[in-house]
Jmol script that loads the backbone (N, CA, C; Angstrom):
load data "model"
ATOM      1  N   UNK A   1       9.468   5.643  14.839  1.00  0.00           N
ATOM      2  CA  UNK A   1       8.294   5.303  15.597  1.00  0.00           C
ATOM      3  C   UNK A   1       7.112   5.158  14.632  1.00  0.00           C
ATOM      4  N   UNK A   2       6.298   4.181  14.983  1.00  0.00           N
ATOM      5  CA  UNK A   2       4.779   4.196  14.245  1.00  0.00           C
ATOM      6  C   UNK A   2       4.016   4.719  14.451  1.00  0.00           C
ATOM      7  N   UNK A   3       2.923   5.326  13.967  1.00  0.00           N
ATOM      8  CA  UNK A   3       1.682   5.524  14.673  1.00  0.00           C
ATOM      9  C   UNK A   3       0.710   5.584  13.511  1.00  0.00           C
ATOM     10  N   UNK A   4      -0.270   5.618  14.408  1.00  0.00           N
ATOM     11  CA  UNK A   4      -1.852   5.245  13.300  1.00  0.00           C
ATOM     12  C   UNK A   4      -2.184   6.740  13.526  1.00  0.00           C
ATOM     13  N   UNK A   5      -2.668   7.271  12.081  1.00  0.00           N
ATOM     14  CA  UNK A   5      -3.049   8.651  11.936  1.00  0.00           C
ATOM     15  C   UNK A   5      -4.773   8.786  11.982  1.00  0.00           C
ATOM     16  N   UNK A   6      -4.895   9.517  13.179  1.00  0.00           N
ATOM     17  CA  UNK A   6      -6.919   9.583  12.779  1.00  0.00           C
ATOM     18  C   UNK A   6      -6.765  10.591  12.215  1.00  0.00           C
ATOM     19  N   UNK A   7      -8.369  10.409  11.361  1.00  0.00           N
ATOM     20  CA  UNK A   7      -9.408  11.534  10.810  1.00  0.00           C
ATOM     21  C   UNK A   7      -9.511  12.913  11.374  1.00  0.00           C
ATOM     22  N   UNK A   8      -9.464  14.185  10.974  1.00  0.00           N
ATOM     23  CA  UNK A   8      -9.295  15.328  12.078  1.00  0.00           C
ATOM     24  C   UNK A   8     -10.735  15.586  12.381  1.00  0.00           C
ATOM     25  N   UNK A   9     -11.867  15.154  11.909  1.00  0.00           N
ATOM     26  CA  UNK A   9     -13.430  14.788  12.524  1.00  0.00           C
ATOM     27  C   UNK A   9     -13.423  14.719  13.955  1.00  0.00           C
ATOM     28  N   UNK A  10     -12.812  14.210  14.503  1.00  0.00           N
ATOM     29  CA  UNK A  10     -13.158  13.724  16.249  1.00  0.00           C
ATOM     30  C   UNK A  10     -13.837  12.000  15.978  1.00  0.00           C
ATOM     31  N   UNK A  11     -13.929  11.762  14.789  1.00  0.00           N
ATOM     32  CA  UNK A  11     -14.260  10.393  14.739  1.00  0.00           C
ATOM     33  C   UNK A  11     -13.843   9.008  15.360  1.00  0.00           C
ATOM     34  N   UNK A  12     -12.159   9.501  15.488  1.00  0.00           N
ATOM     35  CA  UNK A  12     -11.260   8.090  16.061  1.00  0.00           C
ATOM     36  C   UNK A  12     -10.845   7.355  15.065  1.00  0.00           C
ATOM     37  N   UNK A  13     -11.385   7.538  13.395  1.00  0.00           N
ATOM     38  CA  UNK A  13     -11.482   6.965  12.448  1.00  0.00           C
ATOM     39  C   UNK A  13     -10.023   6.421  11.950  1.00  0.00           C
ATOM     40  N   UNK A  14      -8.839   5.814  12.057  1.00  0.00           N
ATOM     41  CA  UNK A  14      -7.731   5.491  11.582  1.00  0.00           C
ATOM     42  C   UNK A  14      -7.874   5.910   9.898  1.00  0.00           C
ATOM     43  N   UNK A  15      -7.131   6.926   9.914  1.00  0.00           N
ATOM     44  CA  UNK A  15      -6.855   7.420   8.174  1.00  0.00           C
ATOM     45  C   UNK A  15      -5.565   6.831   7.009  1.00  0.00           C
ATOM     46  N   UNK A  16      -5.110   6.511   8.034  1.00  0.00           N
ATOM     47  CA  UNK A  16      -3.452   5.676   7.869  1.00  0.00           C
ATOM     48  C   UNK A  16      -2.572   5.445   8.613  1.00  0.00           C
ATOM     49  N   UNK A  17      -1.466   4.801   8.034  1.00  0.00           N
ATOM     50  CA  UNK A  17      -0.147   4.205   9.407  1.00  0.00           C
ATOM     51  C   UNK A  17       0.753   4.781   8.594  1.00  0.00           C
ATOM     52  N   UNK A  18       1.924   5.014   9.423  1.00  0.00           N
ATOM     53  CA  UNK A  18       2.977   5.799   8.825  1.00  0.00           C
ATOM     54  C   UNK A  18       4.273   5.320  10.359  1.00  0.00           C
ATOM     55  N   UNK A  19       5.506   5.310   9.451  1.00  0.00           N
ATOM     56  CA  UNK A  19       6.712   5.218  10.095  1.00  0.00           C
ATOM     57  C   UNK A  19       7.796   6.209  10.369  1.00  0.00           C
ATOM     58  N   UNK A  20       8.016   6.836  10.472  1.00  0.00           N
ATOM     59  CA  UNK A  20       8.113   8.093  11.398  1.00  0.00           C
ATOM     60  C   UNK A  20       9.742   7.617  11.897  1.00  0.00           C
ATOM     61  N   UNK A  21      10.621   8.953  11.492  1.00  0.00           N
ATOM     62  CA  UNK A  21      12.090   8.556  11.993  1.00  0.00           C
ATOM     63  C   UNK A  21      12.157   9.145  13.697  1.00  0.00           C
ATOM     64  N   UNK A  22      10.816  10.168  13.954  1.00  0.00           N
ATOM     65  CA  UNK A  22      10.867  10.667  15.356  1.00  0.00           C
ATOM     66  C   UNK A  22       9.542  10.595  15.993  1.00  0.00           C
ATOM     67  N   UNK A  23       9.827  10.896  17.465  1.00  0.00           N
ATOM     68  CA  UNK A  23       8.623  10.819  18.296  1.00  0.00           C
ATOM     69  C   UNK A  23       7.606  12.281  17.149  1.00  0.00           C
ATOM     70  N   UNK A  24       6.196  12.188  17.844  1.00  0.00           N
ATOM     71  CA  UNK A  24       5.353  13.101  17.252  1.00  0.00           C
ATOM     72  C   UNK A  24       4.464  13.131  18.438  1.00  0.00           C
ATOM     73  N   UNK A  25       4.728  14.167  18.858  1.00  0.00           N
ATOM     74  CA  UNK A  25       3.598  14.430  20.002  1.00  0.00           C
ATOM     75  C   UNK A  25       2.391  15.451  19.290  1.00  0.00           C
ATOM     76  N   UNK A  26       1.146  14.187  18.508  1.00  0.00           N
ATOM     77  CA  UNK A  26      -0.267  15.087  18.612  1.00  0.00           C
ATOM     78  C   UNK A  26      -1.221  13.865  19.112  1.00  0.00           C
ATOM     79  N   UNK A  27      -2.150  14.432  19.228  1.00  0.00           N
ATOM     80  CA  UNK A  27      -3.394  13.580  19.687  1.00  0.00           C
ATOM     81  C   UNK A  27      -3.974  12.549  18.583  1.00  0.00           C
ATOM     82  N   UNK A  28      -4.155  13.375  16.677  1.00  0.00           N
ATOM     83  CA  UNK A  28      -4.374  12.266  16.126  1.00  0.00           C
ATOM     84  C   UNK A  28      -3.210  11.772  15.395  1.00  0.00           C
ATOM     85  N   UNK A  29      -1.956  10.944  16.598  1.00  0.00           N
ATOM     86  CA  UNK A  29      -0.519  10.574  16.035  1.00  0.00           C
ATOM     87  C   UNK A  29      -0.959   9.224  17.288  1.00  0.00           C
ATOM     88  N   UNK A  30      -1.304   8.213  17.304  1.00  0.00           N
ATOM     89  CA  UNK A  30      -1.371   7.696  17.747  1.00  0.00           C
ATOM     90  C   UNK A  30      -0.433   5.939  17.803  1.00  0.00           C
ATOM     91  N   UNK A  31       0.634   6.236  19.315  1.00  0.00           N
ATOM     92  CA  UNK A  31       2.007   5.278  18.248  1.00  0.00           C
ATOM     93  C   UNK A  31       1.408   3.619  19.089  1.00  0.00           C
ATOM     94  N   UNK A  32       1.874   2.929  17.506  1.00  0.00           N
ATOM     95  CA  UNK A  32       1.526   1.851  17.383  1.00  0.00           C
ATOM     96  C   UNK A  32       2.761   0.983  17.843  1.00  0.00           C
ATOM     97  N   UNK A  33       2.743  -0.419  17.948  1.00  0.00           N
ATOM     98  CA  UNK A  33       4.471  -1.210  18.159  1.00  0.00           C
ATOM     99  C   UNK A  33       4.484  -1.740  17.085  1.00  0.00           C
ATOM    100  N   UNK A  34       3.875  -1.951  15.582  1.00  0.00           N
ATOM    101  CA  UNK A  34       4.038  -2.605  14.378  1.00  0.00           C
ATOM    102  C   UNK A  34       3.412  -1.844  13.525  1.00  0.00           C
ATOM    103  N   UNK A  35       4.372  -1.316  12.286  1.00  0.00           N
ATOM    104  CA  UNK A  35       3.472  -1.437  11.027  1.00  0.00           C
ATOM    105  C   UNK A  35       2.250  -2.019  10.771  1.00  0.00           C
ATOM    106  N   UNK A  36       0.742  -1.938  11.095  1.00  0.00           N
ATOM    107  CA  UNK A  36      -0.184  -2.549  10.531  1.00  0.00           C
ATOM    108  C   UNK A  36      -0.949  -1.666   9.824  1.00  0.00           C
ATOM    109  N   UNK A  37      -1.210  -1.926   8.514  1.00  0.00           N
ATOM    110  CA  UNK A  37      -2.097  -0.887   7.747  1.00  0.00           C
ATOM    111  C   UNK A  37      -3.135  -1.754   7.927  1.00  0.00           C
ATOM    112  N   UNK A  38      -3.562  -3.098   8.622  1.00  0.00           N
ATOM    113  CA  UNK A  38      -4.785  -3.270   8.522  1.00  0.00           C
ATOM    114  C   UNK A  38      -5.790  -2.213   9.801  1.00  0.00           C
ATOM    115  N   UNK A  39      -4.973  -1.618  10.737  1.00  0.00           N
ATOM    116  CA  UNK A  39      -5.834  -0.459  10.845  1.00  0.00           C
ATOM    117  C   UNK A  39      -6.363   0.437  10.651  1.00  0.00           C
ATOM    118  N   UNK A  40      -6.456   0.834   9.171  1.00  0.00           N
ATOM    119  CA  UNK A  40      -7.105   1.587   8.638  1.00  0.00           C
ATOM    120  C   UNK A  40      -8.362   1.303   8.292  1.00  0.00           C
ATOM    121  N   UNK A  41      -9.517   2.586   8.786  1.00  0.00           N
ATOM    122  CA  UNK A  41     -10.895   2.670   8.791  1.00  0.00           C
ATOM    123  C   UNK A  41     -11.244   1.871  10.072  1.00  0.00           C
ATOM    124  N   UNK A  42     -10.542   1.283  11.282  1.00  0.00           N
ATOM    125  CA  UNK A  42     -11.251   0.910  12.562  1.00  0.00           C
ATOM    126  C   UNK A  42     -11.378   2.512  13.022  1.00  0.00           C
ATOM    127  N   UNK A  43     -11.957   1.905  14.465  1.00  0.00           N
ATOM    128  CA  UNK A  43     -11.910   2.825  15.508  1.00  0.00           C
ATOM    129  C   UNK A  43     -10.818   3.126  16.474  1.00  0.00           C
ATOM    130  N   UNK A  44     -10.500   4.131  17.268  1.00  0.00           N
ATOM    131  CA  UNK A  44      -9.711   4.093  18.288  1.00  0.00           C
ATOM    132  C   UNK A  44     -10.421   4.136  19.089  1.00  0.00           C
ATOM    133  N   UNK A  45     -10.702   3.464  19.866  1.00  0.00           N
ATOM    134  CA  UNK A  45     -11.813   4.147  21.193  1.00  0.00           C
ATOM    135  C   UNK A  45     -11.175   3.948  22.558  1.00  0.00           C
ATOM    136  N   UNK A  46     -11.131   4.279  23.616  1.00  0.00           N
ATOM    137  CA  UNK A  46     -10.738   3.442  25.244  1.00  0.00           C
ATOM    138  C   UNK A  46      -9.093   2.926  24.951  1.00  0.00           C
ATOM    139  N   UNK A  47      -8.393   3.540  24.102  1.00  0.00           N
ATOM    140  CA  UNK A  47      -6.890   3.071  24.034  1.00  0.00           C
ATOM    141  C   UNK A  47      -7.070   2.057  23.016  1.00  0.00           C
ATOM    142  N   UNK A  48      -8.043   1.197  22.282  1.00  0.00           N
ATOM    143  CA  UNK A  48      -7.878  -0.208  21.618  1.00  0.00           C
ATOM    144  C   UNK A  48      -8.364   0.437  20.193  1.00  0.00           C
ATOM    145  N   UNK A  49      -8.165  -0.167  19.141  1.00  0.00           N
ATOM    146  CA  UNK A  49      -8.376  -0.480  17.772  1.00  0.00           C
ATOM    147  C   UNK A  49      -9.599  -0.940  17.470  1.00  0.00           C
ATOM    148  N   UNK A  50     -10.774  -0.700  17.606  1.00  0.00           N
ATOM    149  CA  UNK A  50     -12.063  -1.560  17.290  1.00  0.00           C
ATOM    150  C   UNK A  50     -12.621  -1.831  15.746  1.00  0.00           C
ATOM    151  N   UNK A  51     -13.450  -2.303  15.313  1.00  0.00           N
ATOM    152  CA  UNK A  51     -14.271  -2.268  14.228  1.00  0.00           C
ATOM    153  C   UNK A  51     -15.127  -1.382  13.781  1.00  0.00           C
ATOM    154  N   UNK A  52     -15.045  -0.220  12.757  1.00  0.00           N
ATOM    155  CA  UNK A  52     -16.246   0.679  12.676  1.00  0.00           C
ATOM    156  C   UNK A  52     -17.095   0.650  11.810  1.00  0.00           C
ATOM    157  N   UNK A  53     -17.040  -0.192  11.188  1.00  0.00           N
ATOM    158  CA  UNK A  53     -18.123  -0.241   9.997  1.00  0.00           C
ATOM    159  C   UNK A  53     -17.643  -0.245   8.703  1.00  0.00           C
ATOM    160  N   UNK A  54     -16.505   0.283   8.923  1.00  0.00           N
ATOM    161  CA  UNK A  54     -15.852   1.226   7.667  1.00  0.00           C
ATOM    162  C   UNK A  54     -14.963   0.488   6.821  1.00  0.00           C
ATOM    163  N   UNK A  55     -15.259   0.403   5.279  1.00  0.00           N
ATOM    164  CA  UNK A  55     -14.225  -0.841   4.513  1.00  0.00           C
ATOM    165  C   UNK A  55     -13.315   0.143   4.206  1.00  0.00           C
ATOM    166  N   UNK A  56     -12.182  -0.414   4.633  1.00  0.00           N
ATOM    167  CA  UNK A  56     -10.983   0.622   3.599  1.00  0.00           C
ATOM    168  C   UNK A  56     -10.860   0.326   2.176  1.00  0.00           C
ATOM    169  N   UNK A  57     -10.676   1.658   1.787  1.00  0.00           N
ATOM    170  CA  UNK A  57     -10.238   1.076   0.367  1.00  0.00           C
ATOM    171  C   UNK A  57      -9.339   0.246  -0.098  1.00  0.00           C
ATOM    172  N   UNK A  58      -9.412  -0.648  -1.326  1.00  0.00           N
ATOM    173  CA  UNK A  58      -8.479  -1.370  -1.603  1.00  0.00           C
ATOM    174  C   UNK A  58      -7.366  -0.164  -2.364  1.00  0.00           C
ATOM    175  N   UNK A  59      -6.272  -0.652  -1.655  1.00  0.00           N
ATOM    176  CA  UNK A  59      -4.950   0.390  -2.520  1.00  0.00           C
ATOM    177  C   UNK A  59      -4.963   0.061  -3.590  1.00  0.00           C
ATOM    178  N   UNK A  60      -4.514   0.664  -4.687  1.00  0.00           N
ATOM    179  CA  UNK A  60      -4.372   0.770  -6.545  1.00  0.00           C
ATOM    180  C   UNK A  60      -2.279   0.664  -6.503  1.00  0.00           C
ATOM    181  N   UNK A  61      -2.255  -0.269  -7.238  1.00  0.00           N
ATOM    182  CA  UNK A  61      -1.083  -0.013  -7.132  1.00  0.00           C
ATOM    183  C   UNK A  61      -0.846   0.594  -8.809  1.00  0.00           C
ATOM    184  N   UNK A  62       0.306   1.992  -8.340  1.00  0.00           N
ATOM    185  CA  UNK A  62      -0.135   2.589  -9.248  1.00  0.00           C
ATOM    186  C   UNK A  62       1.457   2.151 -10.663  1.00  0.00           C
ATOM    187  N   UNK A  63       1.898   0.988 -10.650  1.00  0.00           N
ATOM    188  CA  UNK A  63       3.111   0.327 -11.551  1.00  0.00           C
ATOM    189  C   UNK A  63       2.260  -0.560 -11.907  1.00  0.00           C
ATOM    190  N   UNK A  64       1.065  -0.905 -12.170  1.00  0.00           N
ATOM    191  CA  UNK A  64       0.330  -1.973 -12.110  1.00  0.00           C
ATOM    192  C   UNK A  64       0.688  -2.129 -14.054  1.00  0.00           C
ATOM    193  N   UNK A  65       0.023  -1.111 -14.716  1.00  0.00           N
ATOM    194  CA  UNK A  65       0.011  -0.769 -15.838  1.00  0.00           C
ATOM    195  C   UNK A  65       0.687  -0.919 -16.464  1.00  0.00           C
ATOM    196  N   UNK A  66       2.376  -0.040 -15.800  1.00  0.00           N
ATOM    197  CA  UNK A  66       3.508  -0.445 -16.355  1.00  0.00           C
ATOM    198  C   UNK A  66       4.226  -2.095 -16.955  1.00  0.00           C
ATOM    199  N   UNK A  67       3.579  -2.850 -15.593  1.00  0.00           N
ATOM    200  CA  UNK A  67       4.357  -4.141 -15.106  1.00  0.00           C
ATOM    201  C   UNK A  67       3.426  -5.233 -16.124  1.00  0.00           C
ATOM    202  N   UNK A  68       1.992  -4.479 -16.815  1.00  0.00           N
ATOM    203  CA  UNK A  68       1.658  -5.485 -17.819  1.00  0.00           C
ATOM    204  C   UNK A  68       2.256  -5.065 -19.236  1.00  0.00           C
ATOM    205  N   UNK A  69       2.688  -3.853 -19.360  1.00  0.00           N
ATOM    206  CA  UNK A  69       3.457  -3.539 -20.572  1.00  0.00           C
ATOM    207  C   UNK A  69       4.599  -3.840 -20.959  1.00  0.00           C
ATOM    208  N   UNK A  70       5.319  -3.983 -19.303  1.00  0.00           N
ATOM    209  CA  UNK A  70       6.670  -4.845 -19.628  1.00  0.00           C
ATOM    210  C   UNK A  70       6.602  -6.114 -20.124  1.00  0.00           C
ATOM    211  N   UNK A  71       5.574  -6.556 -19.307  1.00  0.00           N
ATOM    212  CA  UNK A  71       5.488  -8.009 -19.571  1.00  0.00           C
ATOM    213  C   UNK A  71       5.080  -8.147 -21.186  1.00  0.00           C
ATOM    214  N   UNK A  72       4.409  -7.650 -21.881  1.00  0.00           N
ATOM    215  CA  UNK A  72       4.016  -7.713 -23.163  1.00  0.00           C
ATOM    216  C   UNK A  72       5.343  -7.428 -23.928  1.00  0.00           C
ATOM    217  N   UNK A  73       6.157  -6.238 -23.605  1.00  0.00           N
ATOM    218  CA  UNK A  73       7.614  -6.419 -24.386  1.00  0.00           C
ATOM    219  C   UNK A  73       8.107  -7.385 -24.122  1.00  0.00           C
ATOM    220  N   UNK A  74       8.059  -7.671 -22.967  1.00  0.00           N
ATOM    221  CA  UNK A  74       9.430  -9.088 -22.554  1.00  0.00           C
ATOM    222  C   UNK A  74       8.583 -10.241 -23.759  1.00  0.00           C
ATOM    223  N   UNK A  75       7.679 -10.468 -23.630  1.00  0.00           N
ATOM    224  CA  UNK A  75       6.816 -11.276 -24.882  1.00  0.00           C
ATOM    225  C   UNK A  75       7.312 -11.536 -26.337  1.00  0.00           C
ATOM    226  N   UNK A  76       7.092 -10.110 -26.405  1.00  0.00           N
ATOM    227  CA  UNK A  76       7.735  -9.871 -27.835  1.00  0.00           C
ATOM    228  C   UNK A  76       9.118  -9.777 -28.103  1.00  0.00           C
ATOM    229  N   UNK A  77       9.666  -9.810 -27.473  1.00  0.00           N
ATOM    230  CA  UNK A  77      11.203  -9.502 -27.490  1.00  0.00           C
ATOM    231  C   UNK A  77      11.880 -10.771 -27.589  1.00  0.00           C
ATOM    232  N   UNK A  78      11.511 -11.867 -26.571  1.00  0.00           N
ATOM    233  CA  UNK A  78      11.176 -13.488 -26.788  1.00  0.00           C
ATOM    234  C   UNK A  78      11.199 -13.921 -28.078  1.00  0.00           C
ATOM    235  N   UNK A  79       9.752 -13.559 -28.548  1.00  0.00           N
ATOM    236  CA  UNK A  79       9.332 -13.834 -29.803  1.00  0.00           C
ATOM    237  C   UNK A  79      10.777 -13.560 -30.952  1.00  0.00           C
ATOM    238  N   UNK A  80      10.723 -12.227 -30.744  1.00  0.00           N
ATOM    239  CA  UNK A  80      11.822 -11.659 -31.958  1.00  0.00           C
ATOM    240  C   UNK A  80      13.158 -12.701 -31.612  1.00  0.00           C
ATOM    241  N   UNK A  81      13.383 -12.497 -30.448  1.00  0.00           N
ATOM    242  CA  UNK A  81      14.553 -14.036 -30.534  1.00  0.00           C
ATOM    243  C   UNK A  81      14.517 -15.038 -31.319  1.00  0.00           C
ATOM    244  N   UNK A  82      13.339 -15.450 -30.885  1.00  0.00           N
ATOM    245  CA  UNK A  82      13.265 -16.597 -30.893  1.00  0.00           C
ATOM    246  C   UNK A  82      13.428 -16.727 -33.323  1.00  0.00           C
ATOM    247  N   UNK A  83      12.440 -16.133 -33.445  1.00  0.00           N
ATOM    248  CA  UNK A  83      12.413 -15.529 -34.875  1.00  0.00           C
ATOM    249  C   UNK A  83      13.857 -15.630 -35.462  1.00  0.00           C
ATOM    250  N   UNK A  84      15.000 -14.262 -35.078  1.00  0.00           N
ATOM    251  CA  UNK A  84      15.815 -14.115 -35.327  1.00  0.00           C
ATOM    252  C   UNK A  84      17.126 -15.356 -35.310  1.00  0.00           C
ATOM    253  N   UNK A  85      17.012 -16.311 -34.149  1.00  0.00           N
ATOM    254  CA  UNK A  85      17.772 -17.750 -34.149  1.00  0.00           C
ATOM    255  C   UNK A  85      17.225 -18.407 -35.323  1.00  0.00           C
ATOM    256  N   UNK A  86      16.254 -18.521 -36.055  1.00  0.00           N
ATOM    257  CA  UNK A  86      15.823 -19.370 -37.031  1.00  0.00           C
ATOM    258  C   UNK A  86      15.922 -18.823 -38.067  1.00  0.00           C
ATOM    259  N   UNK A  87      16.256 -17.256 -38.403  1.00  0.00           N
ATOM    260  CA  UNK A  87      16.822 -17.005 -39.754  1.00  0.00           C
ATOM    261  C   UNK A  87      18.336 -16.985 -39.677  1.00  0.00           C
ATOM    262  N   UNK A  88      18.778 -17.224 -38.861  1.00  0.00           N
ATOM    263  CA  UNK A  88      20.349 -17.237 -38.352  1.00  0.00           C
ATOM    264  C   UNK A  88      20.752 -19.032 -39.110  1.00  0.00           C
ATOM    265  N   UNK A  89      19.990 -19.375 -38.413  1.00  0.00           N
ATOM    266  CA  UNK A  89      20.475 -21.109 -38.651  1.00  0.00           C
ATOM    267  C   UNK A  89      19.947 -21.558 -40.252  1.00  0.00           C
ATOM    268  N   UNK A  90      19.625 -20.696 -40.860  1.00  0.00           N
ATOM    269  CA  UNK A  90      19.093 -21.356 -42.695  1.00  0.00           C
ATOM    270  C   UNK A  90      20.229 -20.558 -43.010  1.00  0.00           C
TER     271      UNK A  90
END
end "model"
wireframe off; spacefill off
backbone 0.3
color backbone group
């Protein structure tokens, strides 16, 4: 099951979405019919999802770092090929 997690404030504030292998009976477990993390930082108000003002943060993805370091070996590793075929062939 889904549900959109509020703020424990009393705000209504959507804190996150989460997928859930079972029912969860609390008040700020509020179940959704789709995965949407674009509800995070609306409102819940009257049963609906509204607009609160509030920008969510942009997520950090945290392989970001990794995935430019690979890429810089895969580079070089290329390179050294490429190198190594041309002292091969003299």
């Amino acid at each position: 099951m889904i549900y959109a997690i509020l703020k424990k404030d009393g705000s209504g504030i959507v804190k996150g979405v989460s997928d859930l292998a079972g029912e969860v009976n609390d008040p700020l477990m509020i179940e959704i019919p789709v995965y949407d993390p674009s509800l995070i930082g609306k409102k819940h108000k009257d049963g609906k999802f509204v607009d609160s003002g509030i920008v969510p943060p942009v997520p950090v993805d945290p392989l970001a770092d990794i995935r430019v370091k690979l890429n810089k070996i895969d580079a070089d590793l290329t390179e050294v090929k490429a190198d190594v075929k041309i002292i091969k062939e003299k």
